[in-house]
Structure formats: C-alpha cells, structure tokens
N, C-alpha and C positions, 0 to 999 in steps of 0.2 A: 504494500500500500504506500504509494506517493506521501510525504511528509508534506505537514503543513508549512513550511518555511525552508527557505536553502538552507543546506548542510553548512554552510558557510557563515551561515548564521546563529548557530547555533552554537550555546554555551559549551564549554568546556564537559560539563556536568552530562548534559541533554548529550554530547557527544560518544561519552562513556558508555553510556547505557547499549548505544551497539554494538557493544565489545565483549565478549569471550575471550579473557584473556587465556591466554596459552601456554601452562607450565607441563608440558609433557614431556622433556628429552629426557631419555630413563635412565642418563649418566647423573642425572641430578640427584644431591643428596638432602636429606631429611630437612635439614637447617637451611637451603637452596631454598627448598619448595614452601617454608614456613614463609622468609623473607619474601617470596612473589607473592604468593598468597596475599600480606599482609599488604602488600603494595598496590594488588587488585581489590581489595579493598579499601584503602584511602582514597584510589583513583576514582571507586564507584561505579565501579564496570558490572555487567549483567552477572555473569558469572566468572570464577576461574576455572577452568577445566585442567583437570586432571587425572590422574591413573586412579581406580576405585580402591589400590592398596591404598592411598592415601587419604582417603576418607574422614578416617577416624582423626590421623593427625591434622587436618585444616580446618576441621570441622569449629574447632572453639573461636577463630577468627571470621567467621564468618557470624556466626549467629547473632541473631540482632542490629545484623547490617542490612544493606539494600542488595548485597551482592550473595549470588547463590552460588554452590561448589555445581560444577557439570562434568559428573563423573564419562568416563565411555566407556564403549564397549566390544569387547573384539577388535580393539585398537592397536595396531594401524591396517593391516591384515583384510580381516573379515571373513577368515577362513578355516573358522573353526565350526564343529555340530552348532545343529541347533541347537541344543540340551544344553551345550555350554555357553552360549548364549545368553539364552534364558537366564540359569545360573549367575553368573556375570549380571545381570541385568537386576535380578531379586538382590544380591547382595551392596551392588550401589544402590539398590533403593530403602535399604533399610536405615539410610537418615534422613531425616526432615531437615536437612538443609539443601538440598537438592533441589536444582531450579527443572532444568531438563536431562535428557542419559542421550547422548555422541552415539552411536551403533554404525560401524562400518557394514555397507552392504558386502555379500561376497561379490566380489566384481570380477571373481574368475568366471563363473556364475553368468555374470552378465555379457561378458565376453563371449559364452559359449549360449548365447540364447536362453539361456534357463532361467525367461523370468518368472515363470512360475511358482520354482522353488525360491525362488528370493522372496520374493513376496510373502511366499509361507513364514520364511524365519522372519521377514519385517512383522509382521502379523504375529507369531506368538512373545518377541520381545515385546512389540507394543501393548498386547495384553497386560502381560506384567505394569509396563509405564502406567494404564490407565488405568488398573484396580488401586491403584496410588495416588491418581492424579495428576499425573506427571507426563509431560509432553517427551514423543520421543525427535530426536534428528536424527536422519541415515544419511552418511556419507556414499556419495556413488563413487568415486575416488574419480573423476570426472580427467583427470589426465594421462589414465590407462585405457582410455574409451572413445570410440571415433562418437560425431553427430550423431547420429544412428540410436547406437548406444547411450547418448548421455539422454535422447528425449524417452527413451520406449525405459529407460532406466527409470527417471521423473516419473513418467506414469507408475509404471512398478510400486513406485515407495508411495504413491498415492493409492494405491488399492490397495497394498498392505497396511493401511489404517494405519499410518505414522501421521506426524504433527510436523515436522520440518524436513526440506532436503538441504543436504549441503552438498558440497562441490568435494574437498580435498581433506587427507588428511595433514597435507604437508611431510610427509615421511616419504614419500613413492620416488624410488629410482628408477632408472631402467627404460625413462621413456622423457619427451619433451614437455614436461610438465607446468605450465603457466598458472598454473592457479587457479584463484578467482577471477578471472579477467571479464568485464564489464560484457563481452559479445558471449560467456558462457552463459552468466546471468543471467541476458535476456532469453538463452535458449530454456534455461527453468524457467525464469517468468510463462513464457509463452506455453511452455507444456502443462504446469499446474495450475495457470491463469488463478491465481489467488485462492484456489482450493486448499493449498498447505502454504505454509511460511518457509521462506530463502534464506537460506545461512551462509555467507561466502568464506571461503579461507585458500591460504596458501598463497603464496605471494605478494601479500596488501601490506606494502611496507613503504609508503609516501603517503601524505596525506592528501593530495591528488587523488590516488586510487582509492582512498577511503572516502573524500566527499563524495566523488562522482556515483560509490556504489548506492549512501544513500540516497542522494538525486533522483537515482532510478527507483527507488521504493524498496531494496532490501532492507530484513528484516534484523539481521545481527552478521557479526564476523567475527572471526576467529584472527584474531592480529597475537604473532608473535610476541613477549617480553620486552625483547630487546625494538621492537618498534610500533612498541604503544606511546610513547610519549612525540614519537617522530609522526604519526597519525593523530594524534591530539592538539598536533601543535604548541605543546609545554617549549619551557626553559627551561636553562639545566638546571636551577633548585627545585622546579615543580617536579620536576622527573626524577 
C-alpha cells in the first residue's frame, strides 16, 4: 500500500518502523547479538531478526519496546522436512515477543516445478503462525529463480495461507544475486496485487534504494547492521 507522504519525508522514527533489522551471520557471538539487539531497539525498528537459538537471550531487550524479535525458519536453506519445519516454527513461537516467523521456501522445490509441495509446507508452518496469531513471511530466495519462477512462486506463498512474501535471504551464492531491486518488487506487487504484504531484502544498502522501495508501497525490509544507519540517514553519534 502507497504511503501517505514521500519516504523522504519522513521522520527518522516513521522510517525505522520499515526495518527488520538483520542480526543473522552465525559467526556472531552471544554479546555481538545482545549489542545489535539493543541497538535495534533504540533505533525502533519493527523487528530484529534472528536465529530462534536466540530467542531466549534477546528476549528481555525487547519487551516493553515497540520492537518485536523475528525469529526464522529453515534459515537460509529451506531445505529441510516439513516436520522440521513445523518444529522450528512451534519452538520460535513459544515467546510473546515475536512480531512475525522469516520461513524460507524450499526453492529447490521451486526450481523443479513442485509448487504444490511448497505450498503444503507454507500451509502447515502457517498453521502453526496462526493458532498464535502471528503473521508468517516466506522467502522465495528470488535470486536463484528466473521470472517465471519468482511470479508462479508469489502465487504459491499466497495459496499456502502465508501473510508476507519476501524476496532474499541475503546468504545465497552460486548465482547473480541483486536483491531486492525495485523491478523485482514490482514483479511481487503485481502477482499478489495487495492480497499478502512485501518484505524486501538483500542488497538495500543506500538510502536511495530504501526511499524509492517505500515510494512504491513496500511493506518492510530487511536492511543489514552495518547499513541501517546509512538507510536512515543518521550521523555518526546517532548511529
């Protein structure tokens, strides 16, 4: 949905709230993840996303803030049973500090045509999400995926009863991977036509590429650490 005012216009604050900030590389240690944590929350961001082992530890910084933990799932991958899925999915939900649950789609899966079976495992994590309450995002990993594939994908995560698509995990080698780039965007726009909400990630590291995506009416993003304050347009004591 088109925002009431240019991105450009927008406070600092109002800018945050599009933001998933991003504490996942799994060299990071205990006290790393505390310090981001703590930083995505002063900033005010939607959520901090991270691994569900970490849960329990970020949980007290969050509570009582405006910022939700967003665990994932099957993260970066997407290539495990469904049952462990599931699993994964029940045990990030067992805190109420949880905004929404990340779920990679298998996009080997999607690659090989089989979106039927994708669909099934979107569908019984989402179950999980909604006996909770809780909104799910499937990543379609949208940079191991021709056109083709990224729209019959979108459809997919919209029959499988999810609440958001995203684009990337930001993890994926092996292929020319861009991102969130503005012309993917429009191609979820256009396929979910406002049936589920747009989560963009992977590569939005200018703030350029962060106005323009809300411009277009995306609904959150997943911005890296190290270039949340470079999309916020901080100075360096803000940041």
């Amino acid at each position: 949905m088109k925002p009431t005012k240019k991105a450009s216009e927008m406070s600092i604050q109002e800018l945050a709230r599009y933001i998933d900030y991003s504490v996942l590389k799994p060299q990071f240690s205990e006290k790393e993840i505390v310090e981001l944590c703590k930083k995505g929350v002063s900033l005010g961001v939607a959520q901090v996303c991270i691994s569900p082992a970490y849960m329990a530890l970020c949980e007290p910084y969050v509570k009582g803030t405006h910022t939700k933990l967003g665990p994932t799932c099957d993260f970066p991958f997407g290539n495990t049973s469904l049952e462990s899925k599931v699993a994964q999915a029940k045990l990030a939900l067992a805190y109420d500090t949880v905004g929404e649950l990340d779920m990679v789609a298998n996009f080997g899966l999607i690659r090989s045509g089989k979106y039927d079976e994708v669909a099934k495992e979107i569908h019984a994590v989402a179950d999980v999400c909604h006996e909770k309450g809780i909104e799910l995002k499937v990543i379609l990993e949208t940079g191991a995926l021709n056109e083709e594939q990224i729209r019959k994908g979108a459809r997919t995560v919209v029959a499988g009863g999810a609440d958001w698509v995203k684009t990337s995990t930001g993890f994926l080698t092996g292929f020319d991977d861009k991102g969130a780039t503005p012309e993917i965007i429009q191609i979820l726009m256009d396929e979910v036509g406002g049936q589920i909400k747009i989560k963009g990630s992977g590569h939005i590291r200018t703030r350029e590429h962060f106005l323009k995506l809300i411009d277009m009416g995306i609904d959150r993003m997943g911005v890296g650490y190290k270039s949340v304050p470079v999309v916020l347009g901080l100075d360096e004591e803000q940041a």
